[in-house]
C-alpha positions as a Markdown table, in Angstrom:
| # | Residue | x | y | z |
|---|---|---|---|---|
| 1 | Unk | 0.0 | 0.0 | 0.0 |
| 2 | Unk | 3.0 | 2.7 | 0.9 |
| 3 | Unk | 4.3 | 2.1 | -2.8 |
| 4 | Unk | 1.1 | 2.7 | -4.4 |
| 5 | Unk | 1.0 | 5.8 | -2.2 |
| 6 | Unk | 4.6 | 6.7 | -3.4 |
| 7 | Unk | 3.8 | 6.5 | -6.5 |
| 8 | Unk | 0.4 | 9.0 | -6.6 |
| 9 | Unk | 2.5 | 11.2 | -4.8 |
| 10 | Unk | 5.1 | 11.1 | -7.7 |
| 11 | Unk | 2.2 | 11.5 | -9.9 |
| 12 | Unk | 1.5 | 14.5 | -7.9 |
| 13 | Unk | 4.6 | 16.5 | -7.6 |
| 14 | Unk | 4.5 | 15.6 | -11.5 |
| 15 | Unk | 1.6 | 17.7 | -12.2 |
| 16 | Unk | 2.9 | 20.3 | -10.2 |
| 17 | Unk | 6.6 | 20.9 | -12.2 |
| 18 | Unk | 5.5 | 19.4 | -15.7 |
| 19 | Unk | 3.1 | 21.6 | -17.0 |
| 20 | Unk | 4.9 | 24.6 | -15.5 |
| 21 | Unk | 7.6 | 23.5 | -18.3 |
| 22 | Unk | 4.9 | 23.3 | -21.0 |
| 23 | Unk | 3.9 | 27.1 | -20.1 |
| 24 | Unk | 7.3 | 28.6 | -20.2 |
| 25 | Unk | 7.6 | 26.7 | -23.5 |
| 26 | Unk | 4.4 | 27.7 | -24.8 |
| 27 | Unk | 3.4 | 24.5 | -25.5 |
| 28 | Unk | 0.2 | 25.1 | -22.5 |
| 29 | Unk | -2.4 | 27.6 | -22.5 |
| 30 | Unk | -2.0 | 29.2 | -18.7 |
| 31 | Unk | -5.7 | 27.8 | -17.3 |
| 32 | Unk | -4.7 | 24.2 | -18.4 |
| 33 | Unk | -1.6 | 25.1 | -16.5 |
| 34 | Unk | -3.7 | 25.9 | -13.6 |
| 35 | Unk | -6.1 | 23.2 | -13.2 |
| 36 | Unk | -3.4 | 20.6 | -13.6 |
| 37 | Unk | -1.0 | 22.1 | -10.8 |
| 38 | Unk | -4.5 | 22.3 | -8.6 |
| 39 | Unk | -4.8 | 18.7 | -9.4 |
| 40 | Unk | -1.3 | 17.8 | -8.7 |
| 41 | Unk | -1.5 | 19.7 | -5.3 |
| 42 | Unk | -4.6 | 18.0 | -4.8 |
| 43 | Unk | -3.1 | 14.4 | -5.1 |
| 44 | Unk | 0.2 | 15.2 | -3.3 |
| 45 | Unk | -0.9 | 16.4 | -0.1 |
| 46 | Unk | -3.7 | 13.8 | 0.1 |
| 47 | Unk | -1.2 | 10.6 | -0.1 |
| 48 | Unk | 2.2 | 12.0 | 0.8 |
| 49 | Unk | 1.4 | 12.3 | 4.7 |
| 50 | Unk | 0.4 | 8.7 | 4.8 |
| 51 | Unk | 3.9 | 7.2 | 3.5 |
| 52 | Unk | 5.9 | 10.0 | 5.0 |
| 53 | Unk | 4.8 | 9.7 | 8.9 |
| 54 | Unk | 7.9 | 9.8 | 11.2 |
| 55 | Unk | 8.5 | 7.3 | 13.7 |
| 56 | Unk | 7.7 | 8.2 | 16.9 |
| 57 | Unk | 10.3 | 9.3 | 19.7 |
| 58 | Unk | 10.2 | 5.9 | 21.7 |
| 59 | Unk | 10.7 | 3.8 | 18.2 |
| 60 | Unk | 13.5 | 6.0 | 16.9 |
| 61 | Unk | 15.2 | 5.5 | 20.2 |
| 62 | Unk | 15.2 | 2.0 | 20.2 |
């Protein structure tokens, strides 16, 4: 389940940098630029906490 959550998060960050390319290349209108970053931003925050969690104080002790 983590990898699958890995890999959205990928996905994510993806469609947060990519299209930003596209733009500056002018190979993206600005709004498609927009909705996909929303969607990327979307997608990231909503998986990456679940994989990313820090162990707690009394595990990392151990």
């Amino acid at each position: 389940m983590k990898n699958v959550l890995k890999i959205a998060s990928a996905i994510g960050l993806a469609l947060t940098v990519v299209p930003s390319f596209l733009v500056f290349n002018n190979l993206m209108d600005v709004k498609q630029n927009f909705t996909l970053m929303t969607i990327g931003m979307f997608i990231y925050f909503g998986t990456a906490p679940f994989w990313m969690k820090s162990k707690s104080l009394e595990e990392a002790e151990d």
